[in-house]
ZANU-619053 format. One line per 3 residues: number of its first residue (from 1); their letters; for each residue x, y, z of N, C-alpha, C, O. Coordinates in steps of 0.05 Angstrom, whole numbers, padded with zeros to 5 digits. Each point is the difference from the previous one (the first is absolute). Layout:
BEGIN
NUM	a	X:Y:Z:X:Y:Z:X:Y:Z:X:Y:Z | ...
END
This chain:
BEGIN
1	xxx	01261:01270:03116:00007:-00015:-00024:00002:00019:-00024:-00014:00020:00000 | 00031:-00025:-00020:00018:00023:-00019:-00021:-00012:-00023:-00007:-00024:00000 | 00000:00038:-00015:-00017:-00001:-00025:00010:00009:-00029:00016:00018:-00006
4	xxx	-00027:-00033:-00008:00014:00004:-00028:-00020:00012:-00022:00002:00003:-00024 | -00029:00002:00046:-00024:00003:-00009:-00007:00036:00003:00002:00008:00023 | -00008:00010:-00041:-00018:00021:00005:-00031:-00003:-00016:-00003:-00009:-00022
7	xxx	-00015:00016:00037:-00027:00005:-00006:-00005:00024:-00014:00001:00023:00010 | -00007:-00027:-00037:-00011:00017:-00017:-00031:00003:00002:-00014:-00015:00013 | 00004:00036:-00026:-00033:00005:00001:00002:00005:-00029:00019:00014:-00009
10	xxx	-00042:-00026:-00008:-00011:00008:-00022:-00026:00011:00010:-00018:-00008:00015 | 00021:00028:-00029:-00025:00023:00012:-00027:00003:-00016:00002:00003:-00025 | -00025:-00004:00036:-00028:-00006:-00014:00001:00005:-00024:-00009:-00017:-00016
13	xxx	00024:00053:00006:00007:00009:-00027:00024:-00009:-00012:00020:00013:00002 | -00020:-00032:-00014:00029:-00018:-00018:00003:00020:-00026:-00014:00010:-00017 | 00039:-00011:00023:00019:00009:-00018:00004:-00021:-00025:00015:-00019:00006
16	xxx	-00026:00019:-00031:00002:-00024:-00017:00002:00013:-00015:-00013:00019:-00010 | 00044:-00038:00002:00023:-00005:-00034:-00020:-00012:-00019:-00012:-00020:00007 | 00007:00031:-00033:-00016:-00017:-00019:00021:00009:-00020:00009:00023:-00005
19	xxx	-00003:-00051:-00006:00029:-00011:-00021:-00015:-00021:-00026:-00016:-00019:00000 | 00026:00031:-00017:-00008:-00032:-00023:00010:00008:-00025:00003:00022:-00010 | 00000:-00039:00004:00019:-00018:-00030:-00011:00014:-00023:-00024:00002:00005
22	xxx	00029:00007:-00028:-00011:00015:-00021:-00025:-00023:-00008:-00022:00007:-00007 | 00028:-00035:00008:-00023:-00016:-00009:-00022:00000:00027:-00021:-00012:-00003 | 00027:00024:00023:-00020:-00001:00023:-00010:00019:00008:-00012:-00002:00022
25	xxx	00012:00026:-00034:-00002:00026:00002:-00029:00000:00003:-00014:00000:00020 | 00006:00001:-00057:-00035:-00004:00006:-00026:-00021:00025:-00023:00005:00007 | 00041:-00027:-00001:-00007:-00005:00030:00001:00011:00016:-00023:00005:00007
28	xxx	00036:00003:00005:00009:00007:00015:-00014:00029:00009:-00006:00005:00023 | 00000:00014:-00046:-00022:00023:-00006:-00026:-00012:00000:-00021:00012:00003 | 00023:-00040:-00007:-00033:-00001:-00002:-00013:-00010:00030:-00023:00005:00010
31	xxx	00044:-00018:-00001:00000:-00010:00032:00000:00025:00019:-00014:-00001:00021 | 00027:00019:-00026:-00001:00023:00012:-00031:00020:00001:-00010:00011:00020 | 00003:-00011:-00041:-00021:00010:-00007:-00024:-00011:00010:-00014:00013:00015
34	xxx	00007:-00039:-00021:-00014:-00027:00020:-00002:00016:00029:-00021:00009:00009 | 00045:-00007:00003:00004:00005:00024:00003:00022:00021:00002:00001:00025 | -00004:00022:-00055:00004:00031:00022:-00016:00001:00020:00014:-00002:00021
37	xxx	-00036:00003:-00016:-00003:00002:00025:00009:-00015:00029:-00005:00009:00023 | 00013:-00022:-00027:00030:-00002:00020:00017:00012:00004:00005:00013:00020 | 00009:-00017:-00048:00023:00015:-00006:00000:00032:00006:00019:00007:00013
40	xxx	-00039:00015:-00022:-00001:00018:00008:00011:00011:00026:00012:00021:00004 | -00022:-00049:00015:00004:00017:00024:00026:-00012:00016:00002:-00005:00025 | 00017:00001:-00046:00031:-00008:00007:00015:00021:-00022:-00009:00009:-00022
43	xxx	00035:-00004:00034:00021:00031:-00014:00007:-00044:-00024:00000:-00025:00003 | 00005:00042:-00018:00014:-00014:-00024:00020:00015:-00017:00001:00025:-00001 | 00020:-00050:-00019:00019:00007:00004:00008:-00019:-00023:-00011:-00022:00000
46	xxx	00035:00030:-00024:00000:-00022:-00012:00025:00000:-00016:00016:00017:00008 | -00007:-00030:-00026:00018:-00001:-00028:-00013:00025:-00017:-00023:00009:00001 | 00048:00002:-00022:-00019:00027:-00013:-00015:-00009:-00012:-00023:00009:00004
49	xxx	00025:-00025:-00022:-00028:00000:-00033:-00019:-00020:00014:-00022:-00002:-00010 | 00028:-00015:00037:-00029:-00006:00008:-00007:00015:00018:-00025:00000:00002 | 00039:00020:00017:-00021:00019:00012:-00010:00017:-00011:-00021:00009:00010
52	xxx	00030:00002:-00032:-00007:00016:-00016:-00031:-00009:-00019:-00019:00016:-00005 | 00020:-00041:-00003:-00029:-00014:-00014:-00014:-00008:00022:-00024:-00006:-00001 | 00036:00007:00023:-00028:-00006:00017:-00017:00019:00004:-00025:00000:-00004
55	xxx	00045:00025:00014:-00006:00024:00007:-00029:00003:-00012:-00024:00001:00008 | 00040:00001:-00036:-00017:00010:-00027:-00022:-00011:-00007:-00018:00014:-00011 | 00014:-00046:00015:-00016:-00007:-00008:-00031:-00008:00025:-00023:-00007:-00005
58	xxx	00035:00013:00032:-00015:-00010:00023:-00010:00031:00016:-00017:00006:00016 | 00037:00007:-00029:-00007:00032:00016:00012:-00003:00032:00001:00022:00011 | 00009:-00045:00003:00019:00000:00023:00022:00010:-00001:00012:00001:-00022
61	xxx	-00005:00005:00037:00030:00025:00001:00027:-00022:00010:00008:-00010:00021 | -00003:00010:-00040:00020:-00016:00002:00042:00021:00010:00002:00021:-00013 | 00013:-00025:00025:00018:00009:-00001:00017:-00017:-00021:-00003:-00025:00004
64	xxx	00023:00032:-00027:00009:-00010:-00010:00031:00004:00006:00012:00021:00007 | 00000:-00049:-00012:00033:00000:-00001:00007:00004:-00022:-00015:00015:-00013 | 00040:-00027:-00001:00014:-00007:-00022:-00007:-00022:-00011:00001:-00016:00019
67	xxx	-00011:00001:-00044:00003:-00009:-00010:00018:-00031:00000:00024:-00002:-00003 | -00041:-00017:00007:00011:-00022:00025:00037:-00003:-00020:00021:00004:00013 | -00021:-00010:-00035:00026:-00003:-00014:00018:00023:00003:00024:-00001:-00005
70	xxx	-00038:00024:00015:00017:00023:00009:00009:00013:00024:00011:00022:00003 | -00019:-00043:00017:00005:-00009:00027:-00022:00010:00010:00004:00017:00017 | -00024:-00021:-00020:-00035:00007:00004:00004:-00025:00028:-00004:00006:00023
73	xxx	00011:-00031:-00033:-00006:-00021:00026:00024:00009:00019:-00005:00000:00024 | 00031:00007:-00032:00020:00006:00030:-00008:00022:00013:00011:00009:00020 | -00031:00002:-00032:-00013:00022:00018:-00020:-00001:00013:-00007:00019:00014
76	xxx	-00010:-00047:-00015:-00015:00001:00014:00008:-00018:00023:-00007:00000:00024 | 00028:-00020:-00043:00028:-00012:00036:-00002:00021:00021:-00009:00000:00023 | 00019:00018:-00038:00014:00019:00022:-00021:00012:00018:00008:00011:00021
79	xxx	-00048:-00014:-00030:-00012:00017:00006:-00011:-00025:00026:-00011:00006:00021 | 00016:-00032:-00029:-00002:-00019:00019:00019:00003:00030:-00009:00003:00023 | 00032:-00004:-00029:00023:00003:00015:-00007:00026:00013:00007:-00002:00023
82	xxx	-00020:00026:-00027:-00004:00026:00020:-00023:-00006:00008:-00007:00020:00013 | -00014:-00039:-00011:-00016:-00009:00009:-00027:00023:-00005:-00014:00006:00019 | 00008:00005:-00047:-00014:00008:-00013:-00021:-00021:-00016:-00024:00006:-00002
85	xxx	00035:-00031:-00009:-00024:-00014:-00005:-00007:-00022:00006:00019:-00012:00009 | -00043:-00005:-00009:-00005:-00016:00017:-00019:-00015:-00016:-00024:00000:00004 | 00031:-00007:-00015:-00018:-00017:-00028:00009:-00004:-00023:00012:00021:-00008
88	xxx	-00012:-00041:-00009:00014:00008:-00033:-00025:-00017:-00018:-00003:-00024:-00001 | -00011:00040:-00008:-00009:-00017:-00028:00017:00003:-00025:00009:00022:-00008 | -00006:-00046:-00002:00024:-00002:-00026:-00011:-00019:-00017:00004:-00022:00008
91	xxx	-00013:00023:-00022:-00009:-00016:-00023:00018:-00002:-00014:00007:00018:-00015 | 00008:-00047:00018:00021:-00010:-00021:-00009:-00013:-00027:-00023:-00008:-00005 | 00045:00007:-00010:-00010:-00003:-00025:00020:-00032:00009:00024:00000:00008
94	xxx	-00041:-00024:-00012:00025:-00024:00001:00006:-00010:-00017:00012:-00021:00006 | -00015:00024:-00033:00002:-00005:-00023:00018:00014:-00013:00008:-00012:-00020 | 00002:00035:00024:00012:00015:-00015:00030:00013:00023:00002:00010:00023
97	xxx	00016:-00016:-00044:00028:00010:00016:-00002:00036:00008:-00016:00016:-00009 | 00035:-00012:00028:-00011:00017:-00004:00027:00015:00016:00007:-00008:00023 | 00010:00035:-00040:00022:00001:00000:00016:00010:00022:00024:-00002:00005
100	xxx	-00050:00017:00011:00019:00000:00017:-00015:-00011:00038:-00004:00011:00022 | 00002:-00044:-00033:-00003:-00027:00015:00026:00010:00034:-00005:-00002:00024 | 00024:00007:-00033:00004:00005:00030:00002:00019:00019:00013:-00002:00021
103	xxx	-00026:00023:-00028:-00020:00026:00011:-00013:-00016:00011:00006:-00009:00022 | -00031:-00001:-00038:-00025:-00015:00012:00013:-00021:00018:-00009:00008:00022 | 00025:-00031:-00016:00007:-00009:00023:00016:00015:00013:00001:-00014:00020
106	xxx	00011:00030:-00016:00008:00019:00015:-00030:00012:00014:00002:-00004:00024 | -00018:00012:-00027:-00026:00007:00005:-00009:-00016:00011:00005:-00002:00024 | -00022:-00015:-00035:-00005:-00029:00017:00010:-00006:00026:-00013:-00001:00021
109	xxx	00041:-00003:-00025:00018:-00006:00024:-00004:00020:00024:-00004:-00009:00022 | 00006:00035:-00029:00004:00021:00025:-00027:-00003:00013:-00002:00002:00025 | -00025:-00007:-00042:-00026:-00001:00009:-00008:-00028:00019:-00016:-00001:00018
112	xxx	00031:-00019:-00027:00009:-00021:00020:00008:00004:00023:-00009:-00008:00021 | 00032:00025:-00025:00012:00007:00027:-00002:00015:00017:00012:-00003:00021 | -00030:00026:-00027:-00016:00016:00016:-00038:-00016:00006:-00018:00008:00014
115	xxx	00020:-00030:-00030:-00029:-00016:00002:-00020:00018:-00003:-00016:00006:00018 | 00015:00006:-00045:-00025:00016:-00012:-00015:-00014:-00022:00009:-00006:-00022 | -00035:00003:00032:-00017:-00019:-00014:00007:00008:-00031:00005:00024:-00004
118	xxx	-00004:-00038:-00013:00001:-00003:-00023:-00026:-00025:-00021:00001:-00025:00002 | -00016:00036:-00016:-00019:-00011:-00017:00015:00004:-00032:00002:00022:-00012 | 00007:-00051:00001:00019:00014:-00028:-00022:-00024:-00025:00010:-00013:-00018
121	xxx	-00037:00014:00025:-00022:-00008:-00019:-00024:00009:00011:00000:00004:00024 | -00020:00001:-00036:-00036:00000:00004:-00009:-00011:00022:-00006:00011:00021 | 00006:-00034:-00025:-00005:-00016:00027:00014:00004:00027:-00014:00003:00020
124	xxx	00039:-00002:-00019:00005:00012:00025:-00002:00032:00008:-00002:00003:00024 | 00002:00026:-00042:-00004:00016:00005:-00039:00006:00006:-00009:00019:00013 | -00009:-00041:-00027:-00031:00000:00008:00003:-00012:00030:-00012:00012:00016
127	xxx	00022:-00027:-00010:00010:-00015:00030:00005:00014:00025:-00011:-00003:00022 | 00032:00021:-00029:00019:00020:00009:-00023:00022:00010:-00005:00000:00024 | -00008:00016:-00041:-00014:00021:-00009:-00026:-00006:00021:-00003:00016:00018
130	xxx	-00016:-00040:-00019:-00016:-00001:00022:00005:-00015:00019:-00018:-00015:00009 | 00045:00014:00004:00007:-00002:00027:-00004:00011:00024:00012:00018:00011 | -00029:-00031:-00004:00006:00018:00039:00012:00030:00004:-00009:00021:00008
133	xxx	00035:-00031:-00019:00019:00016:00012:00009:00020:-00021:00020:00014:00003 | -00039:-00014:-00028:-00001:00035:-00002:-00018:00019:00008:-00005:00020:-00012 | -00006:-00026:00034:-00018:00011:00011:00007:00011:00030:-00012:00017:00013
136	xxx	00032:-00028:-00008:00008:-00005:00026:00033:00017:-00004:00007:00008:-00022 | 00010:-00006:00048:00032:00000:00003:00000:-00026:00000:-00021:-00012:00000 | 00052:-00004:00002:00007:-00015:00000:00022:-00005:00002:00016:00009:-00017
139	xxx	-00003:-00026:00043:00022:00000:00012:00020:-00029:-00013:-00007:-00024:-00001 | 00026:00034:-00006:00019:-00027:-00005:00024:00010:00010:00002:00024:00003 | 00028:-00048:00004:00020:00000:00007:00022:-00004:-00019:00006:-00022:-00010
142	xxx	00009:00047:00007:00019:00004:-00018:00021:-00005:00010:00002:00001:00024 | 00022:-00007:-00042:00025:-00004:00012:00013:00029:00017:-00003:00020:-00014 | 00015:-00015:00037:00016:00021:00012:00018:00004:-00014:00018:-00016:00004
145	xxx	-00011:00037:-00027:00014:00004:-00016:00023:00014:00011:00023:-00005:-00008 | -00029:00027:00031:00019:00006:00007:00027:-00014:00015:00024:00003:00000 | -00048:-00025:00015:00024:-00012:00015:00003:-00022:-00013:00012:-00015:00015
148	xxx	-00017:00004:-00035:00012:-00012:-00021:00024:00005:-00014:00017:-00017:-00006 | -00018:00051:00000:00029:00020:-00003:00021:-00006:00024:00023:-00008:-00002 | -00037:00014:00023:00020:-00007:00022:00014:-00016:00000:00024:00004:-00003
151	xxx	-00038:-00034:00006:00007:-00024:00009:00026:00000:-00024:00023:-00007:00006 | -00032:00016:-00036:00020:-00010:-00019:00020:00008:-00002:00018:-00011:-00014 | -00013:00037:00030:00021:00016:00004:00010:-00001:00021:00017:00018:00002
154	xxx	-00018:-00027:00014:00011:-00016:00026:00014:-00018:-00004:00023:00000:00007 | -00037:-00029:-00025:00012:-00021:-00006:00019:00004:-00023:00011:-00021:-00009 | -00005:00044:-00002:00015:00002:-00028:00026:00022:00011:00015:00012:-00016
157	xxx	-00014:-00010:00044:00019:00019:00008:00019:-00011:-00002:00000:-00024:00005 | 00021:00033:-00010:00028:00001:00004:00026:00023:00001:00005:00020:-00015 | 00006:-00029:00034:00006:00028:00010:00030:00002:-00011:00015:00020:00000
160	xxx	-00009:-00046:-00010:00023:-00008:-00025:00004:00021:-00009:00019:00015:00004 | -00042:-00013:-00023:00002:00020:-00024:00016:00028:00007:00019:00009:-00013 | -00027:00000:00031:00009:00034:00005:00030:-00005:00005:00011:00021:00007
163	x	00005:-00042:-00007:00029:-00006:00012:00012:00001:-00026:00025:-00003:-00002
END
């Protein structure tokens, strides 16, 4: 029987995105801080001016991107999509617009579609954080992307065209 399914492993040491809104910033540092010792012993990874204040302010080594309005979040898409991270804390701001709103669903979305836990308030990243399963690997079933490629390029053939 043909599967549409591959088995991914999230590995004991998680790779975690920490993202947040200029109004969620100082949360987000203070939740972090609350929490290093966890966190410590996961590689982290973030937007620039919040990995950069975490860094700074928690002494955790944060790797920093760009600047989420400066494609700080399509880089961490992309860091999803090479199957480098495996977690996102994002502290949204929901109150406040925020300009560049379809980065962040663009983001959202790809983390959906690769099914990487996402915590985007306190309560679900305190949730998240003493789970089981950061303690642990942890197996879930992702879509077969490749033969997803396949299948669509199979069904989109036409041999028309080259005539």
């Amino acid at each position: 029987m043909e599967t549409n399914y591959i088995t991914f492993t999230i590995k004991k040491q998680k790779r975690i995105a920490l993202i947040a809104h200029d109004g969620m910033k100082h949360t987000l540092i203070k939740w972090c801080d609350e929490n290093k010792d966890i966190l410590k012993n996961h590689s982290l990874c973030g937007t620039g001016t919040t990995a950069k204040m975490v860094s700074e302010a928690t002494k955790l080594p944060v790797e920093g991107y760009n600047s989420g309005p400066l494609g700080g979040d399509q880089q961490i898409g992309a860091q999803i999509v090479e199957g480098n991270i495996d977690f996102i804390i994002f502290f949204s701001d929901p109150l406040t617009a925020q300009p560049h709103d379809p980065d962040v669903k663009a983001l959202l979305r790809i983390a959906q579609v690769y099914d990487i836990p996402i915590a985007n308030n306190k309560a679900t990243a305190d949730f998240m954080i003493t789970s089981k399963y950061m303690e642990t690997e942890y197996e879930h079933e992702v879509m077969d992307f490749q033969k997803n490629i396949a299948d669509r390029a199979k069904s989109l053939e036409c041999n028309d065209w080259l005539k």
